[in-house]
MARTORVEX-560123 format. One line per field, with one value per residue: residue in one letter; z, y, x of N, C-alpha, C in turn. Coordinates in nm, 2 decimals. Example, Ala and Ser with C-alpha at 12.3 -4.5 7.8 and 13.67 -1.06 7.14 Angstrom:
! MARTORVEX-560123
residuo: [A:S] .
n_zz: [0.78:0.71] .
n_yy: [-0.57:-0.22] .
n_xx: [1.32:1.28] .
ca_zz: [0.78:0.71] .
ca_yy: [-0.45:-0.11] .
ca_xx: [1.23:1.37] .
c_zz: [0.78:0.79] .
c_yy: [-0.33:0.00] .
c_xx: [1.32:1.29] .
***
This chain:
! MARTORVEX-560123
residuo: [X:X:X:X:X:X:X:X:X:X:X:X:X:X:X:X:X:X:X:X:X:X:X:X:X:X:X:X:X:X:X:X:X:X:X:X:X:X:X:X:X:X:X:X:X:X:X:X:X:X:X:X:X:X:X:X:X:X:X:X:X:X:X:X:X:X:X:X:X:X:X:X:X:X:X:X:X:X:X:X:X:X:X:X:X:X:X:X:X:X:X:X:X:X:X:X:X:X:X:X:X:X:X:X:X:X:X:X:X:X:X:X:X:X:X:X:X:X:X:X:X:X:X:X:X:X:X:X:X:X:X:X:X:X:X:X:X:X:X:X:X:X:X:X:X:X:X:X:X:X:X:X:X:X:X:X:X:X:X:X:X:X:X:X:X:X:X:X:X:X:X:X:X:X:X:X:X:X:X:X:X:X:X:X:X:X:X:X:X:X:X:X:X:X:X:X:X:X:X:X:X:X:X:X:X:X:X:X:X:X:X:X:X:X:X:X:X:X:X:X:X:X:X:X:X:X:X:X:X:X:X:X:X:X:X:X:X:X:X:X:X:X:X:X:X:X:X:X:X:X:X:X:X:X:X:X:X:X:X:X:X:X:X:X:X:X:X:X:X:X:X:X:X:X:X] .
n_zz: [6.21:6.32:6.54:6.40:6.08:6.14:6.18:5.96:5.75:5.81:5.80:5.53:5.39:5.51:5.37:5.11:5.10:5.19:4.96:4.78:4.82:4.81:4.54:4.45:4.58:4.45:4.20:4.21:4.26:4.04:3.80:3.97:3.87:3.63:3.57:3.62:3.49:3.21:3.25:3.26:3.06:2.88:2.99:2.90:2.65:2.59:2.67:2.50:2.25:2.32:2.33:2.05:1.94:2.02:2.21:2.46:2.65:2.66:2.80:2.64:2.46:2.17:1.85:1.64:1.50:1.26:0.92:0.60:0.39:0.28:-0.03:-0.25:-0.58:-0.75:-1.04:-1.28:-1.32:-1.14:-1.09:-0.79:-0.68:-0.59:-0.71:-0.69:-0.74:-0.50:-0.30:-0.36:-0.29:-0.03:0.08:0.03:0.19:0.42:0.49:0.41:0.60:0.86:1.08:1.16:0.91:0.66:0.34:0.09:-0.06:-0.35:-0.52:-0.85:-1.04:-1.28:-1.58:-1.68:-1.67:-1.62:-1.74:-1.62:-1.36:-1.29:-1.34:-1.09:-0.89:-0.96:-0.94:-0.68:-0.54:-0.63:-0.48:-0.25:-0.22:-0.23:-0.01:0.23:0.18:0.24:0.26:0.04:-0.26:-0.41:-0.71:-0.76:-1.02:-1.06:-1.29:-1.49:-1.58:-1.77:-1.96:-1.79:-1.55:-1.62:-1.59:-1.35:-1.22:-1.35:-1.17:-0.95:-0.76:-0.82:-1.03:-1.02:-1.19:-1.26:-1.48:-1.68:-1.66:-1.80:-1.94:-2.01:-2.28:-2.35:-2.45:-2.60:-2.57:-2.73:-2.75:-2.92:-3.06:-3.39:-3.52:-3.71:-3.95:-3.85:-3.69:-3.98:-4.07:-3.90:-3.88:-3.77:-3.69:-3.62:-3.40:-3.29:-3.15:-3.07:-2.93:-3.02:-3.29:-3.25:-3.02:-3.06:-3.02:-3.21:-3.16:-3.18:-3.30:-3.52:-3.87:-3.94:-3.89:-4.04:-3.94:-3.67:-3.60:-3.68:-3.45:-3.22:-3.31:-3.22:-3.00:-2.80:-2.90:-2.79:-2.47:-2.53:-2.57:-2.32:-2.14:-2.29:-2.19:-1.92:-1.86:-1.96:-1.79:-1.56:-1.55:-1.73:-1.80:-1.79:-1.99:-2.27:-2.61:-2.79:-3.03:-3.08:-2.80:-2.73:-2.89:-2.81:-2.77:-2.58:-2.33:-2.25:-1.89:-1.88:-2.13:-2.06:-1.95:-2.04:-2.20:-2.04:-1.93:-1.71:-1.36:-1.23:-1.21:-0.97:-0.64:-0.44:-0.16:-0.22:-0.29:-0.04:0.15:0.05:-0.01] .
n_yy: [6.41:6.49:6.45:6.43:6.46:6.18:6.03:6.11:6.01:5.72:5.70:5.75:5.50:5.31:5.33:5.31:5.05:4.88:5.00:4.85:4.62:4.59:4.62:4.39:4.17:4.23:4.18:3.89:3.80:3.89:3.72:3.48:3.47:3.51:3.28:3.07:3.16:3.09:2.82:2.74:2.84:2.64:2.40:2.39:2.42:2.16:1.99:2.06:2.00:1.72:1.66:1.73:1.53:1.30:1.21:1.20:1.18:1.01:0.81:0.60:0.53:0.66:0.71:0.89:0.99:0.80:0.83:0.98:0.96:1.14:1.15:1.38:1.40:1.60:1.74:1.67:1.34:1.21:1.11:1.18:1.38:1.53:1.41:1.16:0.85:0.70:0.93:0.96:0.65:0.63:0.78:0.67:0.41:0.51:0.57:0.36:0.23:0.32:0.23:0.41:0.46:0.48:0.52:0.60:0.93:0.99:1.26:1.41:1.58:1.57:1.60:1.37:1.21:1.00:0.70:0.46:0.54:0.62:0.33:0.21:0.31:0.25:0.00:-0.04:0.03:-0.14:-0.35:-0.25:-0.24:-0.51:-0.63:-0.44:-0.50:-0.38:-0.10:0.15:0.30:0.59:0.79:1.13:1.34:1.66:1.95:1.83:1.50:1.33:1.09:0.92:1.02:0.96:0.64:0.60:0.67:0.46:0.25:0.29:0.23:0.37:0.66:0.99:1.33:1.61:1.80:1.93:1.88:1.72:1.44:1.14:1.11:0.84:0.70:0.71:0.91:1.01:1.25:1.51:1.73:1.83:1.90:1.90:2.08:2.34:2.31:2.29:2.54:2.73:2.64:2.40:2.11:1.77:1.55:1.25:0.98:0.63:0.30:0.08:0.07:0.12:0.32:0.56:0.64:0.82:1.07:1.39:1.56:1.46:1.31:1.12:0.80:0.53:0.27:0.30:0.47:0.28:0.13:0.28:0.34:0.10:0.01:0.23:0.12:-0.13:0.01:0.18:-0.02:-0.18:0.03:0.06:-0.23:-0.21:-0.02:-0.16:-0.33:-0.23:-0.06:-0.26:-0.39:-0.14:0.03:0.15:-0.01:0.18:0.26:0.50:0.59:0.50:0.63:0.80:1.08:1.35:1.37:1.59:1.56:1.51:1.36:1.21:0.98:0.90:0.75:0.59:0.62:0.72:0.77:0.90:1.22:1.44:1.58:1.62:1.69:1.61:1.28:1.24:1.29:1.15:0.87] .
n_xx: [2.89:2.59:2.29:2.04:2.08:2.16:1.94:1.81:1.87:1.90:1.65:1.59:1.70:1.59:1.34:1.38:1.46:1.23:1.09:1.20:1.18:0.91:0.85:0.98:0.83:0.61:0.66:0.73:0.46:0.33:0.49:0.39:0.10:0.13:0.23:0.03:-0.16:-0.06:-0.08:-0.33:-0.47:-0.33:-0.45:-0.70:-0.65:-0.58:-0.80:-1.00:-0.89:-0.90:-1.19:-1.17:-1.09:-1.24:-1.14:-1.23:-1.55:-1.70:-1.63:-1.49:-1.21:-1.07:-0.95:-1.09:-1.42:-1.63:-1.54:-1.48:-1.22:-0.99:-0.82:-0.55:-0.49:-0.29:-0.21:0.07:0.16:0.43:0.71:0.93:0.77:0.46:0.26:0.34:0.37:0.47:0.45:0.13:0.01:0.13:-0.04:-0.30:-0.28:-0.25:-0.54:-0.71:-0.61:-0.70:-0.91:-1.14:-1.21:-1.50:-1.50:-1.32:-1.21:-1.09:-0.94:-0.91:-0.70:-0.54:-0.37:-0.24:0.06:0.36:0.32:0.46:0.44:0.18:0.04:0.18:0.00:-0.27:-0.26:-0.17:-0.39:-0.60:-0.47:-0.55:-0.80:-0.93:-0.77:-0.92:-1.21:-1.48:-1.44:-1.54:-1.36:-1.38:-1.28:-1.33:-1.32:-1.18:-1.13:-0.96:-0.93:-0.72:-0.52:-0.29:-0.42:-0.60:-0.60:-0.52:-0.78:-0.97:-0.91:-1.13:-1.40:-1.61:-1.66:-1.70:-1.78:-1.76:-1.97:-1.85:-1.57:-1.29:-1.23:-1.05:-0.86:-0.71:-0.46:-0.09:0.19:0.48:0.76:0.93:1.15:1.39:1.67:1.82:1.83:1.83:2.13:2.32:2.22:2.35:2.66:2.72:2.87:2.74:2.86:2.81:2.91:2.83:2.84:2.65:2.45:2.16:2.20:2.16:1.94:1.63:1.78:1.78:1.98:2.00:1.88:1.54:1.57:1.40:1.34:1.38:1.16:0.99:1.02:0.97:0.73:0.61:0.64:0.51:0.23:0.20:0.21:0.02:-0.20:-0.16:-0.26:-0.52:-0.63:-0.65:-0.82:-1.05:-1.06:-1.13:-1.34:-1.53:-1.86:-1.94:-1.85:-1.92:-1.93:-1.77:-1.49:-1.37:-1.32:-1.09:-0.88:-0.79:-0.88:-1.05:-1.29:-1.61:-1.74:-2.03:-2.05:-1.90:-2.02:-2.19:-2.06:-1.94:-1.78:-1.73:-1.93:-2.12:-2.25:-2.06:-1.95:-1.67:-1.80:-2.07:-2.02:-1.93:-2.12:-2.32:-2.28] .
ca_zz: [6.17:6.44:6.53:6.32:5.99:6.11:6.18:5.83:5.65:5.78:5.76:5.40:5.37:5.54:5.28:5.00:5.08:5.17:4.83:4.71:4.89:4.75:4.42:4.43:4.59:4.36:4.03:4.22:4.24:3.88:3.75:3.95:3.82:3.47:3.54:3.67:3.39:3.09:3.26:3.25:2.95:2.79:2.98:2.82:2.51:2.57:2.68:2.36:2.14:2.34:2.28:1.89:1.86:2.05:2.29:2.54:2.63:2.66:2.86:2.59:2.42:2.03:1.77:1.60:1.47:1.16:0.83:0.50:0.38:0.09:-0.10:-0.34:-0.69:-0.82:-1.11:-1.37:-1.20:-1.23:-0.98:-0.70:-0.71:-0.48:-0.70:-0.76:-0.69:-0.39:-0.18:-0.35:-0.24:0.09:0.15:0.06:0.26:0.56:0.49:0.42:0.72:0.96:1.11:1.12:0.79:0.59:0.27:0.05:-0.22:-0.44:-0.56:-0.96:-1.13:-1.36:-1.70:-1.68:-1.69:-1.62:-1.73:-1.53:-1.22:-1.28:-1.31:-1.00:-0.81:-1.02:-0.90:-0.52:-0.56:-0.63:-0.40:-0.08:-0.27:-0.21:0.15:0.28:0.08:0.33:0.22:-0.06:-0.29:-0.51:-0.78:-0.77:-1.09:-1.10:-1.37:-1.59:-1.56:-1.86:-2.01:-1.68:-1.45:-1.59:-1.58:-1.25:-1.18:-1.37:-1.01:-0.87:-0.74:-0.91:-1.10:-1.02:-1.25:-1.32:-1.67:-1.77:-1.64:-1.94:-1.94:-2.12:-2.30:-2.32:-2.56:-2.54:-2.69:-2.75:-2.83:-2.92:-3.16:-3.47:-3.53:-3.80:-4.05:-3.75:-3.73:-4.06:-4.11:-3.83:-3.96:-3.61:-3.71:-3.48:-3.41:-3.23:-3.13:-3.01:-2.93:-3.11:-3.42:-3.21:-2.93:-3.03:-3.06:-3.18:-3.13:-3.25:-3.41:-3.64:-3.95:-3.85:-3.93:-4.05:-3.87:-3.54:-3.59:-3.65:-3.33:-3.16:-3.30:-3.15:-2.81:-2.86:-2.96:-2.68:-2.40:-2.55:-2.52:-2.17:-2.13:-2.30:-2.11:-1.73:-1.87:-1.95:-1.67:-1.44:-1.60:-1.76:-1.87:-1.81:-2.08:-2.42:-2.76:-2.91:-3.09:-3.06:-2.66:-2.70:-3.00:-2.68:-2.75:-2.40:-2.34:-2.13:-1.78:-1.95:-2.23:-2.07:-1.84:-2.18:-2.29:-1.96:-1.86:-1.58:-1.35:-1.21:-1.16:-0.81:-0.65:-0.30:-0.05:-0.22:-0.27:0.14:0.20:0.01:-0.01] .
ca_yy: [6.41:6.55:6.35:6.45:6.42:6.07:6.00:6.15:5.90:5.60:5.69:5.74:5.41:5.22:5.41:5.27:4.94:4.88:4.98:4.76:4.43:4.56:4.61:4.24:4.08:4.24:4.11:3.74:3.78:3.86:3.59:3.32:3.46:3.53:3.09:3.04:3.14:3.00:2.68:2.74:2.80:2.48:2.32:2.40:2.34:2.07:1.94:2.10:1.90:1.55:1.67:1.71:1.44:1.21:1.07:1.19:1.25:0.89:0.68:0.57:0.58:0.63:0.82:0.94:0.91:0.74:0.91:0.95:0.98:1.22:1.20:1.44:1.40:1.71:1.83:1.58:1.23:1.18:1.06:1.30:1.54:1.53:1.35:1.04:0.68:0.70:0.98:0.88:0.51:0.61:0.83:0.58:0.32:0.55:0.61:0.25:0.10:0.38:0.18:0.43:0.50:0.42:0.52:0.65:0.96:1.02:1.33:1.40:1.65:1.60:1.59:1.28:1.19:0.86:0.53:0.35:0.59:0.58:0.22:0.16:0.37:0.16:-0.15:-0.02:0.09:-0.29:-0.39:-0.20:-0.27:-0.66:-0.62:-0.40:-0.48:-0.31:0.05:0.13:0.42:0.67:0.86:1.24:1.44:1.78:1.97:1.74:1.34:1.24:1.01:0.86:1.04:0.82:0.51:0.56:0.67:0.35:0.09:0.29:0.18:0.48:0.75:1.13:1.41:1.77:1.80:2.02:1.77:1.71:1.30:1.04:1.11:0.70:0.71:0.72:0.99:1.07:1.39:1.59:1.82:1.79:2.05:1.87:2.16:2.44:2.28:2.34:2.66:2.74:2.58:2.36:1.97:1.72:1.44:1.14:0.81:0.50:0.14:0.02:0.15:0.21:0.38:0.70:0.63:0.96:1.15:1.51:1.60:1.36:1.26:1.03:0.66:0.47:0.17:0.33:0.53:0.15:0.08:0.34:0.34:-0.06:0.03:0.28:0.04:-0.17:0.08:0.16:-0.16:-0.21:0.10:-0.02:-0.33:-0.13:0.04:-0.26:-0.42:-0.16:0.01:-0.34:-0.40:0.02:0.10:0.17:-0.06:0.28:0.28:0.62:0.59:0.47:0.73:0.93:1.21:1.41:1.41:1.60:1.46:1.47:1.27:1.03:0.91:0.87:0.63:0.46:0.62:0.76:0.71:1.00:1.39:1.50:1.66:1.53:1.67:1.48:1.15:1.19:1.27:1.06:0.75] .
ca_xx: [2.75:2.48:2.22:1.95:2.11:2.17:1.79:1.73:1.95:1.84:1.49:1.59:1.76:1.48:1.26:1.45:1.46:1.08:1.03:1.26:1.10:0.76:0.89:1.03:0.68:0.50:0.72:0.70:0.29:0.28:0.51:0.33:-0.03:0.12:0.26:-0.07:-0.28:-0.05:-0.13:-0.47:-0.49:-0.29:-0.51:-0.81:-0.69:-0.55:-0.94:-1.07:-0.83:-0.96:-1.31:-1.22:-1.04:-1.30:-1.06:-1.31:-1.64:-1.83:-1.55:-1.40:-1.06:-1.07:-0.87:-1.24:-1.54:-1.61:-1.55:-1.44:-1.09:-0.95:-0.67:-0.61:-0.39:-0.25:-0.08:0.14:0.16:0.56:0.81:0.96:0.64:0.33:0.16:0.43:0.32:0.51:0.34:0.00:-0.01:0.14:-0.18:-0.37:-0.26:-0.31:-0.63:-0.77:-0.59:-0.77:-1.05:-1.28:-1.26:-1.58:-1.47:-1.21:-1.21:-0.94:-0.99:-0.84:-0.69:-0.47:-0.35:-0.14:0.20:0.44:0.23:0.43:0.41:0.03:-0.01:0.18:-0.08:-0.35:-0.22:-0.21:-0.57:-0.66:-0.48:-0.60:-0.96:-0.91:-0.77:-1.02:-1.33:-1.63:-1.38:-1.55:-1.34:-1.42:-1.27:-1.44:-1.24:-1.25:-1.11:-0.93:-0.88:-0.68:-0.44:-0.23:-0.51:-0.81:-0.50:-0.55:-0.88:-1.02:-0.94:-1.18:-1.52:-1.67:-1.58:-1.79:-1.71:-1.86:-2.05:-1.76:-1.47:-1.21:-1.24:-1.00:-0.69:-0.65:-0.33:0.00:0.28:0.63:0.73:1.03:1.21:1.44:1.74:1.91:1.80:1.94:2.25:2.36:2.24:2.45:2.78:2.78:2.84:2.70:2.96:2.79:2.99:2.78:2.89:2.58:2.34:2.05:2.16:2.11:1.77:1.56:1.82:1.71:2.01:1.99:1.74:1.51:1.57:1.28:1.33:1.39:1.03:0.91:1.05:0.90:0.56:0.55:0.68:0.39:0.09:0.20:0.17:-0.18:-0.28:-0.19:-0.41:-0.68:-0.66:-0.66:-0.96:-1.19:-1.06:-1.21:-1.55:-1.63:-1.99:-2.02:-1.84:-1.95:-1.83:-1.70:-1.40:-1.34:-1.27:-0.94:-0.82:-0.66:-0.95:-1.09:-1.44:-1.65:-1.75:-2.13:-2.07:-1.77:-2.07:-2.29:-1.99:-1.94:-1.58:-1.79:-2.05:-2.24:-2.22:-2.09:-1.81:-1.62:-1.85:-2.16:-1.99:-1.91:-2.23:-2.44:-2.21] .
c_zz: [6.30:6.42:6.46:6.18:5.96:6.13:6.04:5.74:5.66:5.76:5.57:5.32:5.38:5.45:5.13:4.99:5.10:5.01:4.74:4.72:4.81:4.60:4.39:4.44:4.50:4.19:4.05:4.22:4.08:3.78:3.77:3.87:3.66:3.45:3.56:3.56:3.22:3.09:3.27:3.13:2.83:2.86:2.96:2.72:2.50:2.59:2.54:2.26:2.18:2.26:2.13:1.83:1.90:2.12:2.46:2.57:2.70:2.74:2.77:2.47:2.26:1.96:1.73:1.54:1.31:1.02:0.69:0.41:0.26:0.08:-0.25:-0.43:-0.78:-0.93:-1.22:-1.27:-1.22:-1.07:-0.92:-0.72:-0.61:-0.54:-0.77:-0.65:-0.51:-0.25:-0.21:-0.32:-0.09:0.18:0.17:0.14:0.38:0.60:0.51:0.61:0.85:0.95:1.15:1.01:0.71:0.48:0.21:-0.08:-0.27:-0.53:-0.70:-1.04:-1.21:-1.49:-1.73:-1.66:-1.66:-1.66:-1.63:-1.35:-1.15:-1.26:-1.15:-0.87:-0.84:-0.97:-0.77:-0.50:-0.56:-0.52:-0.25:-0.08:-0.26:-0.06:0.22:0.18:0.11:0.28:0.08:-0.16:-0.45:-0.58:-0.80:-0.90:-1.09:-1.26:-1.53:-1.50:-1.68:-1.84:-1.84:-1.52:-1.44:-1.57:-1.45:-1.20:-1.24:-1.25:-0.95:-0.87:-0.86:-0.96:-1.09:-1.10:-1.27:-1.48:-1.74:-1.73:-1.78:-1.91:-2.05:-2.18:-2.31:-2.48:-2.51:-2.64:-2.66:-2.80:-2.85:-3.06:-3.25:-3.46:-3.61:-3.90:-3.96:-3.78:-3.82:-4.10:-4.00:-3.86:-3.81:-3.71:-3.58:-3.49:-3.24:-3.20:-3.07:-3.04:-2.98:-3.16:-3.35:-3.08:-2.91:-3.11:-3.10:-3.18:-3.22:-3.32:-3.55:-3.74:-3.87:-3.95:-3.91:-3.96:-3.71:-3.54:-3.62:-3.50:-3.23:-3.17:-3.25:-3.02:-2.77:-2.82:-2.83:-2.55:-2.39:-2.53:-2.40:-2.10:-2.17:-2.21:-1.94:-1.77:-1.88:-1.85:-1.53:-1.49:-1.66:-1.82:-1.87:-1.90:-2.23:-2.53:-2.83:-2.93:-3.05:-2.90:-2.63:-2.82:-2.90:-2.69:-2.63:-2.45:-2.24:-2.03:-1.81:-2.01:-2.18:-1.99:-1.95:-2.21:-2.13:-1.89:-1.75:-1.49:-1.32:-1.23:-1.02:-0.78:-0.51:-0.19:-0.11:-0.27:-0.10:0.21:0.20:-0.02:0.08] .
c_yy: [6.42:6.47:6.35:6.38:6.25:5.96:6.00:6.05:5.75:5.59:5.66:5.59:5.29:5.20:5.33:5.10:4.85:4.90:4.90:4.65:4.48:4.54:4.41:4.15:4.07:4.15:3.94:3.71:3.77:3.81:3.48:3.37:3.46:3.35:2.98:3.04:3.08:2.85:2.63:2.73:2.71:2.44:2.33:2.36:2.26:1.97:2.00:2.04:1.74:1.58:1.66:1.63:1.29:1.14:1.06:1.20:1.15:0.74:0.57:0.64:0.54:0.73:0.88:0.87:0.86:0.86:0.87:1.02:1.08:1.24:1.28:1.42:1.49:1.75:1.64:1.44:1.20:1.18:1.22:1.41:1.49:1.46:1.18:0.92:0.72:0.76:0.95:0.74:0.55:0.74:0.72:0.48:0.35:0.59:0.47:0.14:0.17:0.30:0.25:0.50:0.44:0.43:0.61:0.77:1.00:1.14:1.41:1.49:1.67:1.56:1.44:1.25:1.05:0.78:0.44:0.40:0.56:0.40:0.16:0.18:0.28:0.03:-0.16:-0.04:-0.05:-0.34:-0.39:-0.24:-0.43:-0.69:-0.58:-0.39:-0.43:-0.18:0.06:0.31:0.46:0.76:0.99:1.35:1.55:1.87:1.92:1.63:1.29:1.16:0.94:0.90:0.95:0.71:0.51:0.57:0.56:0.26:0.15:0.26:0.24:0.55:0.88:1.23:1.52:1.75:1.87:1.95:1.74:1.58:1.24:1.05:0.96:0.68:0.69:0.79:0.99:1.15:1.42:1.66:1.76:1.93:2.00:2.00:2.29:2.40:2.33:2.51:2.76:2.71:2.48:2.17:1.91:1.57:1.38:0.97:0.74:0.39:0.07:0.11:0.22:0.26:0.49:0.73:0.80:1.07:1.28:1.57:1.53:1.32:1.15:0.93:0.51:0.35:0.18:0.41:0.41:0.13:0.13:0.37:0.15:-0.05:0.15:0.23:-0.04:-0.11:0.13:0.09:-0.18:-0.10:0.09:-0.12:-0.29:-0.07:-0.01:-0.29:-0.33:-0.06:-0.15:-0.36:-0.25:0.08:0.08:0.10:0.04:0.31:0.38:0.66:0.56:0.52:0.87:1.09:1.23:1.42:1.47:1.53:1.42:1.35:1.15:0.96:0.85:0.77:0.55:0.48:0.65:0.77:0.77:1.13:1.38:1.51:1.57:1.55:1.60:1.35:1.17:1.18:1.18:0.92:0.70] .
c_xx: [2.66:2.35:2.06:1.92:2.17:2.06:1.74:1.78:1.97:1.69:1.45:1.59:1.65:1.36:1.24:1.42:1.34:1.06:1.07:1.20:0.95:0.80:0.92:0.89:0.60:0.57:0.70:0.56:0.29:0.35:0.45:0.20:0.00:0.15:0.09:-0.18:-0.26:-0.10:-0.26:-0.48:-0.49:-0.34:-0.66:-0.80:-0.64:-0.72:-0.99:-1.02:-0.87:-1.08:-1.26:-1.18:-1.19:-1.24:-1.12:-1.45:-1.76:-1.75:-1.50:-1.33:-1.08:-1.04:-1.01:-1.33:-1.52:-1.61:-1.51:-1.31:-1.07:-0.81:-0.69:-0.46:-0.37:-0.21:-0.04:0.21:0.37:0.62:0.88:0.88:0.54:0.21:0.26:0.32:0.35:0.42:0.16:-0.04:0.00:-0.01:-0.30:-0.40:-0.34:-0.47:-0.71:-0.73:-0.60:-0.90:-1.16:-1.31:-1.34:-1.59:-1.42:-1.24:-1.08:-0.97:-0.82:-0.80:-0.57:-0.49:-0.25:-0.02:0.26:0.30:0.27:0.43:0.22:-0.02:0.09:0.03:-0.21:-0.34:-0.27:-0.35:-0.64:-0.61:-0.51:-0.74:-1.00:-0.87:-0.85:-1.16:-1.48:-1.53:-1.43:-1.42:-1.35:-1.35:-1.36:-1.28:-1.32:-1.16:-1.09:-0.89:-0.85:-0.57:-0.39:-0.32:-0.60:-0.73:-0.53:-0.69:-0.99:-1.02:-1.03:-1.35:-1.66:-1.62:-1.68:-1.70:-1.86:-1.90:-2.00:-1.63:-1.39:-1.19:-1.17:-0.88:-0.65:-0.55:-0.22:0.13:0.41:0.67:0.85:1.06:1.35:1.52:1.83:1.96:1.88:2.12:2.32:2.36:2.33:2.59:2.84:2.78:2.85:2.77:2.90:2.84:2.89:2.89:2.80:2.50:2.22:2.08:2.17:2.01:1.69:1.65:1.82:1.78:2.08:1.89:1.75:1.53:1.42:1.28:1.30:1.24:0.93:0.92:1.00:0.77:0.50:0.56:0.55:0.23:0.10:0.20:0.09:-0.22:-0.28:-0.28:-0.53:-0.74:-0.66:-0.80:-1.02:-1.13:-1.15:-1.31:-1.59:-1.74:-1.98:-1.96:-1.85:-1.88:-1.81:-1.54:-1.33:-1.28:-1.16:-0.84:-0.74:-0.72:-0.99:-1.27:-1.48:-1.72:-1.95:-2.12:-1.97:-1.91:-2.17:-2.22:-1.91:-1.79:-1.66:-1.94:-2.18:-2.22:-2.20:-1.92:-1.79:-1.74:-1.97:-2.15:-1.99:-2.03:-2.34:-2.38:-2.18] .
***
């Protein structure tokens, strides 16, 4: 190789690897500015989440400002569901035992369900209302607040409902179907064994037995009663001596306020605001 073509082939080589080293500088420049400005960025919003939380601004240290809490009860109140005792109490709690909460709404829409899921929630309600007694909380129903809905929405301070609100439902049912008459015309016989007479209580494919539909219209009357008695215990003087208020009819959120199930018109954001 003549000494030209070995000028030309390191000039090449020299060529090559210059661009290599820039190539590399430049990828390490714009990894640190690309490390440079994600960390800028989280920290900005890490300062925008103190500011919203209030954990800065005025030299001192506080989860927030003062406000007013909402829990909301959805749908058919019944065990393992979103609106069971369980996760409704444990909202509640969290809400009453935040100190800067200045008062509580519970906001209502259901149609009922369990009595005794509802009356545990009823119970709670008194007692977080007896612990913290400066928390005042409110009941705001919106669509419907019957039967195990108003069971619970009775412990509360107040009661707000729309003038179209389905109010009351204070009863108590048992429902089911009969297929004695199927059976047969099917040619199916229904062979039931028990270890005692009544423990196939109701059972549907069976005529009913008068005594056991005694049994069950007392277990019944007594379960009303204890709803009755949750209901004067929490409206009190505000509600109406009418009979008819505890016949398990719905009223609207106009007229329950006429008979004392309820106390004003207004929805969540003007309980928070004006309460």
């Amino acid at each position: 190789m003549n000494e030209p073509e070995v000028k030309k082939e390191n000039w090449e080589r020299n060529l090559l690897e210059n661009l290599s080293f820039a190539t590399l500088r430049e990828q390490r420049r714009t990894r640190t500015w690309g490390i440079f400005f994600k960390l800028l960025t989280f920290l900005y919003l890490f300062i925008l989440l103190f500011f919203a939380l209030g954990w800065i601004g005025d030299g001192k240290v506080r989860l927030a400002e003062k406000h007013t809490a909402l829990v909301d009860l959805r749908g058919v109140i019944v065990a393992d569901s979103n609106s069971s005792a369980d996760k409704i109490n444990a909202s509640l709690q969290s809400a009453f035992q935040d100190k800067n909460t200045k008062g509580v709404i519970l906001r209502i829409n259901s149609p009922g369900g369990s009595p005794v899921q509802a009356g545990y929630i009823n119970d709670e309600i008194y007692r977080l209302r007896a612990k913290y007694p400066e928390v005042p909380l409110y009941a705001v129903v919106g669509d419907i607040c019957a039967s195990g809905g108003y069971y619970v929405a009775a412990a509360a301070d107040k009661i707000f409902v729309d003038k179209a609100s389905l109010v009351g439902s204070i009863g108590v049912l048992m429902d089911g179907f009969g297929f004695t008459g199927t059976l047969e015309k099917l040619g199916v016989e229904r062979r039931l064994l028990t270890s005692g007479e009544n423990k196939g209580f109701l059972d549907p494919f069976t005529p009913l037995d008068p005594a056991q539909i005694a049994h069950a219209t007392t277990l019944l009357r007594e379960i009303h009663e204890q709803f009755i008695q949750v209901v004067k215990q929490g409206r009190g003087e505000r509600l109406k001596n009418v009979p008819e208020i505890f016949s398990g009819i719905v009223w609207t959120g106009q007229k329950s306020i006429e008979l004392g199930l309820a106390d004003e018109m207004g929805n969540a954001e003007y309980v928070a605001r004006d309460y």
